[in-house]
PDB file with SEQRES, HELIX, SHEET and CRYST1 records, atoms N, CA, C and O in Angstrom:
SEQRES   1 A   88  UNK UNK UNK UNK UNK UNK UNK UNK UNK UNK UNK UNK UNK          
SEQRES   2 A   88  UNK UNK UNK UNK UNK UNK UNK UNK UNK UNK UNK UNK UNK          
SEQRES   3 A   88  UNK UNK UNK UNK UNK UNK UNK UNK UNK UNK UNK UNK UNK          
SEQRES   4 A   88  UNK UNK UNK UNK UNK UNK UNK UNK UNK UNK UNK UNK UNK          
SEQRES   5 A   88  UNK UNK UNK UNK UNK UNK UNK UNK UNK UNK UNK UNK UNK          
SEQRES   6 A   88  UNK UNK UNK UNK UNK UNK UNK UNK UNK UNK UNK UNK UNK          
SEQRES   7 A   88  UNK UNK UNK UNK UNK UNK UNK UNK UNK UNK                      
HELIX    1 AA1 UNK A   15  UNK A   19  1                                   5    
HELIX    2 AA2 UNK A   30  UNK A   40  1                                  11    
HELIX    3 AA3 UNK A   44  UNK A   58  1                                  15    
HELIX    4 AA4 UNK A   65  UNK A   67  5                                   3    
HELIX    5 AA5 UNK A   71  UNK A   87  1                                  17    
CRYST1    1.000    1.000    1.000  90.00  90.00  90.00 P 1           1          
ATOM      1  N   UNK A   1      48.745  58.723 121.832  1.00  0.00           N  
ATOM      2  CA  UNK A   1      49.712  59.722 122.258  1.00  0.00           C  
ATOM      3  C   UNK A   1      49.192  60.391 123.531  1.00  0.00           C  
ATOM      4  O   UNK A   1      48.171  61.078 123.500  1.00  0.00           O  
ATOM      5  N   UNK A   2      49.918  60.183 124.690  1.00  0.00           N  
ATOM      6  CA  UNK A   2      49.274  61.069 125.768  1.00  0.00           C  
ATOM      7  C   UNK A   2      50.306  62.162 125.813  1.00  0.00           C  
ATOM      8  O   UNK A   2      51.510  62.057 125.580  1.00  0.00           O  
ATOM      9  N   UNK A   3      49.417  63.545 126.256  1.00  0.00           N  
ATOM     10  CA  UNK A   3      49.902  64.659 126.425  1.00  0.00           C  
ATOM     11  C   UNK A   3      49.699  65.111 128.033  1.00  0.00           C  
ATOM     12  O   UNK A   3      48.735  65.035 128.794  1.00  0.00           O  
ATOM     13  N   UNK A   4      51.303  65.704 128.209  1.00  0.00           N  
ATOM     14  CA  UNK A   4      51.734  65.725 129.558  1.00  0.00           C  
ATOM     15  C   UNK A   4      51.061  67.055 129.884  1.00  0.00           C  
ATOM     16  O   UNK A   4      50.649  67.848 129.037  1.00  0.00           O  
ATOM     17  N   UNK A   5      51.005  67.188 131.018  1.00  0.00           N  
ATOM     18  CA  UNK A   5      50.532  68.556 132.092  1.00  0.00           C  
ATOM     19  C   UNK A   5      51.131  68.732 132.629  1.00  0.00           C  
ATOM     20  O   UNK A   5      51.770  67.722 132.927  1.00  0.00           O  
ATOM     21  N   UNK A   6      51.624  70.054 133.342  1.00  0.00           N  
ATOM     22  CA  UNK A   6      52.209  70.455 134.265  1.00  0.00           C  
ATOM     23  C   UNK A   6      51.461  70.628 134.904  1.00  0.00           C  
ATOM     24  O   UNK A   6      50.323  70.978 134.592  1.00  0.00           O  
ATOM     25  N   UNK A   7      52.028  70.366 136.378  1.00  0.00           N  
ATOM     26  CA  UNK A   7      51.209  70.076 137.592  1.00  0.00           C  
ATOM     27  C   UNK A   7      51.651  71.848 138.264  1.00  0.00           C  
ATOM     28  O   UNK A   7      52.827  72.212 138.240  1.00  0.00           O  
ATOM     29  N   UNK A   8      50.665  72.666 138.751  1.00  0.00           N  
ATOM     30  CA  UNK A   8      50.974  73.696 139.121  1.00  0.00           C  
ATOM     31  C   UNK A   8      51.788  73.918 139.918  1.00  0.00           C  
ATOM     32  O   UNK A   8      51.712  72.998 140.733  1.00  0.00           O  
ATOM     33  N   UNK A   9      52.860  74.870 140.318  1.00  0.00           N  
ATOM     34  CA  UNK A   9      53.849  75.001 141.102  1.00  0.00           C  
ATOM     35  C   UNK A   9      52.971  75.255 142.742  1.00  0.00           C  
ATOM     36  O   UNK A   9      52.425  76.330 142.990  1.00  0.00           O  
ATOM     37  N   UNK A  10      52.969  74.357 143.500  1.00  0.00           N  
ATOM     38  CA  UNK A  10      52.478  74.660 144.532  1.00  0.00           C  
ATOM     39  C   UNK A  10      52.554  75.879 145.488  1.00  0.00           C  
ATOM     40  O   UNK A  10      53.722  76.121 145.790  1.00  0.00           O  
ATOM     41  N   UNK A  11      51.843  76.537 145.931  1.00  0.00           N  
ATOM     42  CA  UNK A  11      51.974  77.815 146.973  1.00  0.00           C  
ATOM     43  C   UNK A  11      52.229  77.659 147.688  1.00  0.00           C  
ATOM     44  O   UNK A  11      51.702  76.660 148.179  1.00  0.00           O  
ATOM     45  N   UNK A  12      53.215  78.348 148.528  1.00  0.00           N  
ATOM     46  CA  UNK A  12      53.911  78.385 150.406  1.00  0.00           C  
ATOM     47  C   UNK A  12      52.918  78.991 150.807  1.00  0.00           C  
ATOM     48  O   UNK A  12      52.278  79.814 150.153  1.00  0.00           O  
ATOM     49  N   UNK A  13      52.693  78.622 151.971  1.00  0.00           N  
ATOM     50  CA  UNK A  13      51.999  78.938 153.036  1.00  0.00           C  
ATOM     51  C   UNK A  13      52.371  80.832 153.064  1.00  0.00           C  
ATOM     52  O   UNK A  13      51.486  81.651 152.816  1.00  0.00           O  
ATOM     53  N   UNK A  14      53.560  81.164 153.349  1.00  0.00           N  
ATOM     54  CA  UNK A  14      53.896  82.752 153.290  1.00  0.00           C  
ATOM     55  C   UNK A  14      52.205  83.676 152.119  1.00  0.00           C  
ATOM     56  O   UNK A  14      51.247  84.436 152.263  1.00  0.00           O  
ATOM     57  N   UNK A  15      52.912  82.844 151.087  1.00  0.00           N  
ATOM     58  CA  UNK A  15      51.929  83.432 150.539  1.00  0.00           C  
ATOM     59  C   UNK A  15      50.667  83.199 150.531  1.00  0.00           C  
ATOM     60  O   UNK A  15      50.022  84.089 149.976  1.00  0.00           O  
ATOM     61  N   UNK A  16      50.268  82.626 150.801  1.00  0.00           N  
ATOM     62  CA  UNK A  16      48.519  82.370 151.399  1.00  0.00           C  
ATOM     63  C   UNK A  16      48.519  83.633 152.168  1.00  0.00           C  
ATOM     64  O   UNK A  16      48.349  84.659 151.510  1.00  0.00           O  
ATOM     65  N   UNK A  17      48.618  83.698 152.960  1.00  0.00           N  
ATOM     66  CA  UNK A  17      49.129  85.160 153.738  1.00  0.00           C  
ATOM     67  C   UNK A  17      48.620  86.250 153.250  1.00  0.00           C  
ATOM     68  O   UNK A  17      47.694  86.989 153.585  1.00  0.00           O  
ATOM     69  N   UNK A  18      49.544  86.222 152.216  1.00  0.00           N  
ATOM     70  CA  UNK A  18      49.818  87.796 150.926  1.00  0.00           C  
ATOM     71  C   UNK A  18      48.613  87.655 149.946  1.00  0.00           C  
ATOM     72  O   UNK A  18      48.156  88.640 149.366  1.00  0.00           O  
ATOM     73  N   UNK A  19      48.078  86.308 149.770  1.00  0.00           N  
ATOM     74  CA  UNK A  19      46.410  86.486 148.613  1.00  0.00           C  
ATOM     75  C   UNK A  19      45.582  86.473 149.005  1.00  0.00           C  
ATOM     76  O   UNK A  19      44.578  86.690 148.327  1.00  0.00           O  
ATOM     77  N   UNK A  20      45.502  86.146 150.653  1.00  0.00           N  
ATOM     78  CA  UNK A  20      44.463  85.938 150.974  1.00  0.00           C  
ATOM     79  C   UNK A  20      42.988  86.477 151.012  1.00  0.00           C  
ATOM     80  O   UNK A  20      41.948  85.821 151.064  1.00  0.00           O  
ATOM     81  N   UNK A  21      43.228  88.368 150.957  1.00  0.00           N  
ATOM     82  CA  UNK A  21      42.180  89.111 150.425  1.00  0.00           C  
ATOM     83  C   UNK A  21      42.053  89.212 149.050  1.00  0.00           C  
ATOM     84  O   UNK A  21      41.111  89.805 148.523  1.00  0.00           O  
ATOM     85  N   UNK A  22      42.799  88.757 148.536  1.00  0.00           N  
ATOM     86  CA  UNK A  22      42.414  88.705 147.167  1.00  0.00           C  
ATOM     87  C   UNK A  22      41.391  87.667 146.246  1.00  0.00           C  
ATOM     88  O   UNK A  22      40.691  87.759 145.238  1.00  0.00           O  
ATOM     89  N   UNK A  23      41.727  86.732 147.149  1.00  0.00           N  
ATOM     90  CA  UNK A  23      41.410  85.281 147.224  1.00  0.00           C  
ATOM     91  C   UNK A  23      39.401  85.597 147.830  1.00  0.00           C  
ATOM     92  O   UNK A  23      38.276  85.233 147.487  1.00  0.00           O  
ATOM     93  N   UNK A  24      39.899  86.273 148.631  1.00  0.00           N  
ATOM     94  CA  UNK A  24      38.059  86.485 149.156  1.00  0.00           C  
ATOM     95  C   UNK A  24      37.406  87.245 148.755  1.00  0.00           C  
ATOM     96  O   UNK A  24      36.181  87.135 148.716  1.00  0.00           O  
ATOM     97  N   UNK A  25      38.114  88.306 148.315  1.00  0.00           N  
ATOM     98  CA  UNK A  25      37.231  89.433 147.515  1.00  0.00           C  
ATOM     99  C   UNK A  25      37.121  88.988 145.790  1.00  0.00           C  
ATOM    100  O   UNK A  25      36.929  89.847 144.930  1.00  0.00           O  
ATOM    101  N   UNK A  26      37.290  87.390 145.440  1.00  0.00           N  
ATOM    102  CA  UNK A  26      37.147  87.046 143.865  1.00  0.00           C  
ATOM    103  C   UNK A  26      38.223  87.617 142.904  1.00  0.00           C  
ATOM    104  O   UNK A  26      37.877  87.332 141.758  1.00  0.00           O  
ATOM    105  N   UNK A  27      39.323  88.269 142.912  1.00  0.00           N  
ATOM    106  CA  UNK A  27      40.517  89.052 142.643  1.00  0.00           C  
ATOM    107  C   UNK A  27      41.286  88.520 141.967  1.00  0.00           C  
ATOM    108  O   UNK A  27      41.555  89.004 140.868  1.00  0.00           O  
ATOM    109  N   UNK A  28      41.990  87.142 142.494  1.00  0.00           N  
ATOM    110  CA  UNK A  28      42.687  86.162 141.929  1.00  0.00           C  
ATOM    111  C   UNK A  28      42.537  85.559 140.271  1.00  0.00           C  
ATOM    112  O   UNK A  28      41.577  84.920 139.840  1.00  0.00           O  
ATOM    113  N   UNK A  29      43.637  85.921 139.588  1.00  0.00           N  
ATOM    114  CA  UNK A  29      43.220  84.496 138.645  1.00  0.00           C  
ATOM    115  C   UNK A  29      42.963  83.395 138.206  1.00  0.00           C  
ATOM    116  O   UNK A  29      43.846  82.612 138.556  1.00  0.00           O  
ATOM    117  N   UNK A  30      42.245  82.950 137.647  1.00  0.00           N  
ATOM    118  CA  UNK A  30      41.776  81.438 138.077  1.00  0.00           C  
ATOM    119  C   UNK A  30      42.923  80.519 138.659  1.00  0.00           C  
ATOM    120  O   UNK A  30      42.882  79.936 139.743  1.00  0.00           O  
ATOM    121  N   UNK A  31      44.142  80.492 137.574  1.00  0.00           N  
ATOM    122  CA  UNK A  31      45.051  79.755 137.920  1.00  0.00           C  
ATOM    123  C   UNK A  31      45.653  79.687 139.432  1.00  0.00           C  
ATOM    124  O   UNK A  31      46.056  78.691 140.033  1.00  0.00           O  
ATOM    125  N   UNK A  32      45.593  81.072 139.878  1.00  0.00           N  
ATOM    126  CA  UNK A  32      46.796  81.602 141.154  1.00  0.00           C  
ATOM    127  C   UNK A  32      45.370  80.434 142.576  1.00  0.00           C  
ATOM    128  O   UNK A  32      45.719  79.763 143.547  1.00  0.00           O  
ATOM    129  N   UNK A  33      43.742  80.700 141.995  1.00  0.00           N  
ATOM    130  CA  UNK A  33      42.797  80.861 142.203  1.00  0.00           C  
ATOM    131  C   UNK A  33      42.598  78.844 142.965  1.00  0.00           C  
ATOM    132  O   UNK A  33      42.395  78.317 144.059  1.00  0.00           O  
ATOM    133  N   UNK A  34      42.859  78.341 141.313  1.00  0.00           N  
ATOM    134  CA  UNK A  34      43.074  76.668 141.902  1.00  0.00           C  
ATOM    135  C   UNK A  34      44.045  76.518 143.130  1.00  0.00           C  
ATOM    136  O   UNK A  34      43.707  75.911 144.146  1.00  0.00           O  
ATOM    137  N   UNK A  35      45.259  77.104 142.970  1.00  0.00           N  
ATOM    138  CA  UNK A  35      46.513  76.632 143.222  1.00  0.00           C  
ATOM    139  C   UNK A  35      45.939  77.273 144.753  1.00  0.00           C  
ATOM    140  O   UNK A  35      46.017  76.304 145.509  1.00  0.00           O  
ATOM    141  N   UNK A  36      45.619  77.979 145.226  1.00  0.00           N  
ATOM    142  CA  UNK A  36      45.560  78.601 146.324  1.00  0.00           C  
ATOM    143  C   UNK A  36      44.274  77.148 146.939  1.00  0.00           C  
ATOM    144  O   UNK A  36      44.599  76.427 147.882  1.00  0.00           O  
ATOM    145  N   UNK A  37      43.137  76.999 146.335  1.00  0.00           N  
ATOM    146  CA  UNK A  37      42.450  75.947 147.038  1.00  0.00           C  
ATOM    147  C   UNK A  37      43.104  74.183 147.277  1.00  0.00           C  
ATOM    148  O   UNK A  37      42.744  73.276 148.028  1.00  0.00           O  
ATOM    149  N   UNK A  38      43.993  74.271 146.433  1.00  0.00           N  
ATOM    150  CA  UNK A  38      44.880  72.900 146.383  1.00  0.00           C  
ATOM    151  C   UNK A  38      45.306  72.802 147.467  1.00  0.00           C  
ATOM    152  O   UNK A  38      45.047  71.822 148.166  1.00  0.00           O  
ATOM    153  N   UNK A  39      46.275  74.077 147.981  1.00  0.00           N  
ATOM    154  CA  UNK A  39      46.938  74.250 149.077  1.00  0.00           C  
ATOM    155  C   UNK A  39      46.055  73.808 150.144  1.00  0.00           C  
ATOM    156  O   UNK A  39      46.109  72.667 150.602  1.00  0.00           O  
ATOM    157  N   UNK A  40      44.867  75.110 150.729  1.00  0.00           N  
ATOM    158  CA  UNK A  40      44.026  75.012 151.899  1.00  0.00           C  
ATOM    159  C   UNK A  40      43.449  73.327 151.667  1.00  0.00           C  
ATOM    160  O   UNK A  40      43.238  72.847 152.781  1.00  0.00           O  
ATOM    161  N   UNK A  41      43.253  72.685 150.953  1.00  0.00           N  
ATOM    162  CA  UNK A  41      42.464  71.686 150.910  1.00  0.00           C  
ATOM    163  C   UNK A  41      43.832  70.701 151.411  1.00  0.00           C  
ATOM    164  O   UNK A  41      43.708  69.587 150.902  1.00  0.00           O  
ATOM    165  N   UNK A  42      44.654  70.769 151.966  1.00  0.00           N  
ATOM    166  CA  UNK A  42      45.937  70.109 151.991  1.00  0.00           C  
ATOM    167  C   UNK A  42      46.572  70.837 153.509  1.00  0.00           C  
ATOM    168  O   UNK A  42      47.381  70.299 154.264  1.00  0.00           O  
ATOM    169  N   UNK A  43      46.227  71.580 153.602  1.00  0.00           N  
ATOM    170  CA  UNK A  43      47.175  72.266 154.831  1.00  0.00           C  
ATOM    171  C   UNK A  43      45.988  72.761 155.690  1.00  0.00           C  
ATOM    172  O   UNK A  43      45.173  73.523 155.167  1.00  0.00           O  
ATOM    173  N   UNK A  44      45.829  72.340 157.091  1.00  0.00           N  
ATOM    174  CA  UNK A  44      45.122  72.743 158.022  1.00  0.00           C  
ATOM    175  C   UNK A  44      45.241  74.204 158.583  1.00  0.00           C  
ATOM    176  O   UNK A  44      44.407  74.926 159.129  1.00  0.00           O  
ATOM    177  N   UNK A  45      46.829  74.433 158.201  1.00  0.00           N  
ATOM    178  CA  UNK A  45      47.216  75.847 159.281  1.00  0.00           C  
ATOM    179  C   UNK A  45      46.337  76.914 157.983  1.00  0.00           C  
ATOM    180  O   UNK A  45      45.218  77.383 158.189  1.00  0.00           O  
ATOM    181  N   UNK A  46      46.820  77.049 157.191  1.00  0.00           N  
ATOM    182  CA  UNK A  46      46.318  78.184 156.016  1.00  0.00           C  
ATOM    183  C   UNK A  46      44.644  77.702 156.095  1.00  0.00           C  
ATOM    184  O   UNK A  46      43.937  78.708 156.146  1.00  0.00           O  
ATOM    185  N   UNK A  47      44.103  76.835 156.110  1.00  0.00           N  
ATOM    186  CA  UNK A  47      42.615  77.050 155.791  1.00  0.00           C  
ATOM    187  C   UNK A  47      42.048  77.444 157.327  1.00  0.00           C  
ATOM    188  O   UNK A  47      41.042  78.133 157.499  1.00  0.00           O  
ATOM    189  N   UNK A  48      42.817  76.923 158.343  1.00  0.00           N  
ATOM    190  CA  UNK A  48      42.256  77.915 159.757  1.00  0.00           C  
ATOM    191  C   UNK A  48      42.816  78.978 160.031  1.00  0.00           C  
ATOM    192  O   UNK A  48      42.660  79.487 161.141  1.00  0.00           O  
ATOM    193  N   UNK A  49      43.773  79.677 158.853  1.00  0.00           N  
ATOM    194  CA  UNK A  49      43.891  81.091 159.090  1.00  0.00           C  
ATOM    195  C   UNK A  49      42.673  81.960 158.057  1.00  0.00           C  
ATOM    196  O   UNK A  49      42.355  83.145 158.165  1.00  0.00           O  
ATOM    197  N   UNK A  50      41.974  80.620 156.738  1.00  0.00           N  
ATOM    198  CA  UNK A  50      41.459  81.627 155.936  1.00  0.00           C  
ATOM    199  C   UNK A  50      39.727  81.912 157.015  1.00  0.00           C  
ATOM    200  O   UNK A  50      38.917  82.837 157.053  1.00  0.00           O  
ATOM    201  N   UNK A  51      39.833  80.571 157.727  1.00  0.00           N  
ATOM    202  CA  UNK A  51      38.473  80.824 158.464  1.00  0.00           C  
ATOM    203  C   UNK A  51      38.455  81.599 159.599  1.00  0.00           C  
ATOM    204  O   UNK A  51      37.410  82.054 160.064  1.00  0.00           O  
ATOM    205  N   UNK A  52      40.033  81.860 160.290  1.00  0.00           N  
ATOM    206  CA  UNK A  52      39.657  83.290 161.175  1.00  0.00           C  
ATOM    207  C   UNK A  52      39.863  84.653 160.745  1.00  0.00           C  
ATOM    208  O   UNK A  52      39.973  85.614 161.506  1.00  0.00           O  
ATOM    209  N   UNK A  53      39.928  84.698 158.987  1.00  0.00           N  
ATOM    210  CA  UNK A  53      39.775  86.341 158.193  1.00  0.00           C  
ATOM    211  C   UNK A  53      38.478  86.531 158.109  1.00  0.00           C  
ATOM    212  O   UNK A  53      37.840  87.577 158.227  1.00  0.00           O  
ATOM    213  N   UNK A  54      37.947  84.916 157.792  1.00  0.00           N  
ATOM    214  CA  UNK A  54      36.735  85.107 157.171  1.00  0.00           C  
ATOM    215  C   UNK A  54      35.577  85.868 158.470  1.00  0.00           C  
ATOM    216  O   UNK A  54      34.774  86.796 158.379  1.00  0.00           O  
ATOM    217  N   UNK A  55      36.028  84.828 159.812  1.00  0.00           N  
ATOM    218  CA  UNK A  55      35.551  85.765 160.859  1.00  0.00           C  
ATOM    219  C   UNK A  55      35.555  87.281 161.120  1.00  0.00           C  
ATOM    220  O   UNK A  55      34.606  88.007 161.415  1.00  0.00           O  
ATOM    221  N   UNK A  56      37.014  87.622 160.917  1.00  0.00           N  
ATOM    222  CA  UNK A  56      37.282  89.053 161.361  1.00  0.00           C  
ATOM    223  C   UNK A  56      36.371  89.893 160.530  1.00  0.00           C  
ATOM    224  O   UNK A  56      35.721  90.879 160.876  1.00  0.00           O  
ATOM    225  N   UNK A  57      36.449  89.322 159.390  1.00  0.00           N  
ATOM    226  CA  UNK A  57      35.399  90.144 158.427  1.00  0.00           C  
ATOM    227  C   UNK A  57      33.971  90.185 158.591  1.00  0.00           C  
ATOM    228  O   UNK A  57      33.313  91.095 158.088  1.00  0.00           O  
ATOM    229  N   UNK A  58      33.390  89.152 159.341  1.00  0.00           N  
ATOM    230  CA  UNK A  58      32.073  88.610 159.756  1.00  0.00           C  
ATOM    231  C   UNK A  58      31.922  89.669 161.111  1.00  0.00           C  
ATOM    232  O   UNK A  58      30.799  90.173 161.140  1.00  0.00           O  
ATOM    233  N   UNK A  59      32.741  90.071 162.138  1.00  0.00           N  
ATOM    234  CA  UNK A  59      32.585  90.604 162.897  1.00  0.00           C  
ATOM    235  C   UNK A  59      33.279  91.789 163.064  1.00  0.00           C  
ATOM    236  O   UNK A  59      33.541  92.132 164.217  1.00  0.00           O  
ATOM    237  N   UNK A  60      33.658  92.540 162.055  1.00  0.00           N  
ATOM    238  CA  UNK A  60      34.079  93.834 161.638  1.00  0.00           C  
ATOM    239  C   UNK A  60      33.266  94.061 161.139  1.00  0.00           C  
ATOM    240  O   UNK A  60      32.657  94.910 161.789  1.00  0.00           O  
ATOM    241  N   UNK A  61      32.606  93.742 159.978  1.00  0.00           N  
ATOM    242  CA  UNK A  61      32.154  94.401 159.082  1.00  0.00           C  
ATOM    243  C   UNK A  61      32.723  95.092 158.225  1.00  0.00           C  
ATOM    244  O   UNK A  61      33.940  95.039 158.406  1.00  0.00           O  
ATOM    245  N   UNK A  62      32.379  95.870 157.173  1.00  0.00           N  
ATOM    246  CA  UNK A  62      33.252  96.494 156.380  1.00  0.00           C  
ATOM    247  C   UNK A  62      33.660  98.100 156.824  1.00  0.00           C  
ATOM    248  O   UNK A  62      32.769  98.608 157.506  1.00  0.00           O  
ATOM    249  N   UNK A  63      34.688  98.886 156.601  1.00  0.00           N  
ATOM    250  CA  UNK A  63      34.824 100.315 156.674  1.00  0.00           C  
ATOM    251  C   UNK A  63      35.490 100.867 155.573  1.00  0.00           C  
ATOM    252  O   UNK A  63      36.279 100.079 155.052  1.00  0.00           O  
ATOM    253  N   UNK A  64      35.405 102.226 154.937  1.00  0.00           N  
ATOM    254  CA  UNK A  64      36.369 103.036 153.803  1.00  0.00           C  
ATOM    255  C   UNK A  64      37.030 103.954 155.161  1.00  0.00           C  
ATOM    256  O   UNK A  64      36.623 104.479 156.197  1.00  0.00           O  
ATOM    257  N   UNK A  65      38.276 103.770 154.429  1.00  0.00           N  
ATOM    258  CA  UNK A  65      39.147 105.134 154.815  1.00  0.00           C  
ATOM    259  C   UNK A  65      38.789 105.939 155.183  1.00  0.00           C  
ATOM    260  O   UNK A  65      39.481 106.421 156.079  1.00  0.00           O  
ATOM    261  N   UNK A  66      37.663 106.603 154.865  1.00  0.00           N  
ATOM    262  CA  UNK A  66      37.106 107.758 155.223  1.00  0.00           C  
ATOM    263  C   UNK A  66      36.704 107.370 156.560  1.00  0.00           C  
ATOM    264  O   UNK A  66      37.135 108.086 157.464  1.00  0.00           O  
ATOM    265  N   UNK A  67      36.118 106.586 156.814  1.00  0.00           N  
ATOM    266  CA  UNK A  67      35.311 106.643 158.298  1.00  0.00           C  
ATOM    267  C   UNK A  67      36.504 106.384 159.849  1.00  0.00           C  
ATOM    268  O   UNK A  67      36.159 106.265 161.025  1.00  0.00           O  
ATOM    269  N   UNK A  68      37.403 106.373 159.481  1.00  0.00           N  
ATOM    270  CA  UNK A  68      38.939 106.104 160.453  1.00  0.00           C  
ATOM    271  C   UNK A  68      38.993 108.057 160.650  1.00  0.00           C  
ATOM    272  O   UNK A  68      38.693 109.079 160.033  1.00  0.00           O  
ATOM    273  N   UNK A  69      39.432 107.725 161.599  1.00  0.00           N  
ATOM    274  CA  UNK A  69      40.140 109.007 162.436  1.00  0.00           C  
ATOM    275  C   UNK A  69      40.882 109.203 161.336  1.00  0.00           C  
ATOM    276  O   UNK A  69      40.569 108.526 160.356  1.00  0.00           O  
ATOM    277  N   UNK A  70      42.328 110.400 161.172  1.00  0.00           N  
ATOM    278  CA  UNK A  70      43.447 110.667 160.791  1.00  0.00           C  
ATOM    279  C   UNK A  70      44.214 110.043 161.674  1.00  0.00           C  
ATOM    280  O   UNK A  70      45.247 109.571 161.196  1.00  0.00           O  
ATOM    281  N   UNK A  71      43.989 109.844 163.139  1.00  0.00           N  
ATOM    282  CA  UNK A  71      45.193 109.339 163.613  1.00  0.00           C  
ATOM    283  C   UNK A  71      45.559 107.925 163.250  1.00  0.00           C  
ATOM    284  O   UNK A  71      46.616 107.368 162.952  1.00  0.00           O  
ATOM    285  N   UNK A  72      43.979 107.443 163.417  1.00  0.00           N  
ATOM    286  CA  UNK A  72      43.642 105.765 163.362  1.00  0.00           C  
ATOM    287  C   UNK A  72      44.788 105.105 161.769  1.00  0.00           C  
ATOM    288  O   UNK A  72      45.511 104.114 161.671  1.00  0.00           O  
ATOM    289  N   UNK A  73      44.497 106.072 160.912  1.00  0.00           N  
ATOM    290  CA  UNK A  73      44.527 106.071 159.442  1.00  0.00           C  
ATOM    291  C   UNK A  73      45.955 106.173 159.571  1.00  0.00           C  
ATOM    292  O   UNK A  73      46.705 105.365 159.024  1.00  0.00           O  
ATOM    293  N   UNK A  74      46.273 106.929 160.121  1.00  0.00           N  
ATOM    294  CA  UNK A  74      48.180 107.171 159.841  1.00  0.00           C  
ATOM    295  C   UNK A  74      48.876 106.032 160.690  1.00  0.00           C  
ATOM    296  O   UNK A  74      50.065 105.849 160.429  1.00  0.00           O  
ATOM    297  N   UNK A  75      48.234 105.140 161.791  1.00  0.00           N  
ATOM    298  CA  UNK A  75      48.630 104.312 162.464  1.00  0.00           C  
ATOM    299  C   UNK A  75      48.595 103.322 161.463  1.00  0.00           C  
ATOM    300  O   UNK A  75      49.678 102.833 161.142  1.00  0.00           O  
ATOM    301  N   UNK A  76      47.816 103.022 161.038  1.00  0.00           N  
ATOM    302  CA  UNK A  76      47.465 101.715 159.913  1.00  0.00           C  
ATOM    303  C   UNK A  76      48.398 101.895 158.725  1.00  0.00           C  
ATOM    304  O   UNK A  76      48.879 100.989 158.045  1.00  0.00           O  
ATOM    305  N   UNK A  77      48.632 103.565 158.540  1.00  0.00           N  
ATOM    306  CA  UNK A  77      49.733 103.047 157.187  1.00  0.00           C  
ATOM    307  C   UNK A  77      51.414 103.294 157.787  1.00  0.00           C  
ATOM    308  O   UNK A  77      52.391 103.409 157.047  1.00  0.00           O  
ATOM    309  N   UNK A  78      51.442 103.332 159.176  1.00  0.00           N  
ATOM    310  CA  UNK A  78      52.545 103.261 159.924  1.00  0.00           C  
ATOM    311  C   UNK A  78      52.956 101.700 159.712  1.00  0.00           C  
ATOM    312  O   UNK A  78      53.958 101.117 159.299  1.00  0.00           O  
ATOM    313  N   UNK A  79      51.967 101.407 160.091  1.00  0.00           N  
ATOM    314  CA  UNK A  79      52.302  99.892 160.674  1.00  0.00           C  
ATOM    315  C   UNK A  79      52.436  99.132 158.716  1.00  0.00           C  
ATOM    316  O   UNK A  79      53.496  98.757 158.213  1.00  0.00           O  
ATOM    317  N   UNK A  80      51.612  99.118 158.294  1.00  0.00           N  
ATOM    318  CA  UNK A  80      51.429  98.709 156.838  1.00  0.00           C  
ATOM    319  C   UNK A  80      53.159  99.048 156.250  1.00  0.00           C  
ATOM    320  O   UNK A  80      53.860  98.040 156.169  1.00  0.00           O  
ATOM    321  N   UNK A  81      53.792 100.331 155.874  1.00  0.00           N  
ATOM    322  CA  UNK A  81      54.800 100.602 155.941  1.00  0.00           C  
ATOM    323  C   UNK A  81      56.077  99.733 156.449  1.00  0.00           C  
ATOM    324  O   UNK A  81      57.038  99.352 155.780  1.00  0.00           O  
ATOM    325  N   UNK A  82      55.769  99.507 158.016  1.00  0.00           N  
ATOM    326  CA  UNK A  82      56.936  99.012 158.258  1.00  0.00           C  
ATOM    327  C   UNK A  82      56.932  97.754 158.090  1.00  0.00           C  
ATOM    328  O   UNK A  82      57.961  97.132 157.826  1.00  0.00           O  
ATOM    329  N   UNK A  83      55.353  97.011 158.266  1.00  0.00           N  
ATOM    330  CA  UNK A  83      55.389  95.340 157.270  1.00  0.00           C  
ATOM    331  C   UNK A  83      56.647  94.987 156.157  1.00  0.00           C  
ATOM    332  O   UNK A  83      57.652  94.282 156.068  1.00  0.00           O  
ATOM    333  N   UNK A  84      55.597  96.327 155.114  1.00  0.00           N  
ATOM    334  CA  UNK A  84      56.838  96.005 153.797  1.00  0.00           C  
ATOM    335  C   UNK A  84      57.948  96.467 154.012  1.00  0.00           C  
ATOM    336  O   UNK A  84      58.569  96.240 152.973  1.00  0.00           O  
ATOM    337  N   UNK A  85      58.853  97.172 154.971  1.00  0.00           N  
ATOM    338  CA  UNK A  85      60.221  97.243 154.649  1.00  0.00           C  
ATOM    339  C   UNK A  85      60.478  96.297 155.239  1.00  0.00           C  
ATOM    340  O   UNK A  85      61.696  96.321 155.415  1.00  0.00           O  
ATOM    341  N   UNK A  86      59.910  95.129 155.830  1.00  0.00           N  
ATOM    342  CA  UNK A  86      60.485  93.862 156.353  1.00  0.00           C  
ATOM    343  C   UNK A  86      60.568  93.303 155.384  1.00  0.00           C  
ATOM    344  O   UNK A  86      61.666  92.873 155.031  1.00  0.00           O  
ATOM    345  N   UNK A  87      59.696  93.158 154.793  1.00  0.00           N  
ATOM    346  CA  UNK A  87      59.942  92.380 153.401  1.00  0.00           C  
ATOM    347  C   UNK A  87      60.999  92.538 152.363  1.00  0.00           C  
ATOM    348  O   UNK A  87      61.456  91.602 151.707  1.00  0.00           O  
ATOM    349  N   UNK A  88      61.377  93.860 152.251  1.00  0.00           N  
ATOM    350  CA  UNK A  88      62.412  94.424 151.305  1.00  0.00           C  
ATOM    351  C   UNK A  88      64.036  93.593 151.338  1.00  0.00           C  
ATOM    352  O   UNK A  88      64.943  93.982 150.602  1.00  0.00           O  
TER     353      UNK A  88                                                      
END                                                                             
C-alpha cells in the first residue's frame, strides 16, 4: 500500500519578500521554513534578494528603536504605514 503526500503548496516570490526576516532571524515554522528553501533553491531572483538582506545586515549592523532620532523613527513608521495601506 503506498501512502500519498502532499507536495507543499509552493511560495510566490511576493512572499519571500514578506518572510524574509523571519526566515533569518529562525522565526518561521518548519513547514513555511522548507517551503521557503524549495523556492530560493529554484529561483535565482529571491535567493539574490535573500543574499543582498543578508548583506544589508552584514553592513548595518544591528540597531533598537531607541537609538533612531524621533524624526528618523517617525519617517520609518511613515513609510512602513503607507507600505501596508498598499497592500490593503
Amino acid at each position: 500500500m503506498k501512502l500519498f503526500t502532499r507536495k507543499p503548496t509552493p511560495i510566490e516570490c511576493q512572499k519571500v519578500v514578506e518572510i524574509v526576516t523571519a526566515y533569518l532571524e529562525d522565526a518561521l515554522p518548519a513547514r513555511d521554513r522548507r517551503r521557503l528553501e524549495a523556492h530560493l533553491a529554484a529561483c535565482p531572483h529571491c535567493s539574490g534578494y535573500l543574499d543582498q538582506i543578508r548583506e544589508t545586515i552584514a553592513l548595518t549592523g544591528s540597531f533598537e528603536a531607541e537609538d533612531l532620532s524621533l524624526e528618523a523613527l517617525e519617517d520609518l513608521t511613515g513609510i512602513f504605514r503607507a507600505w501596508a495601506a498598499d497592500r490593503a
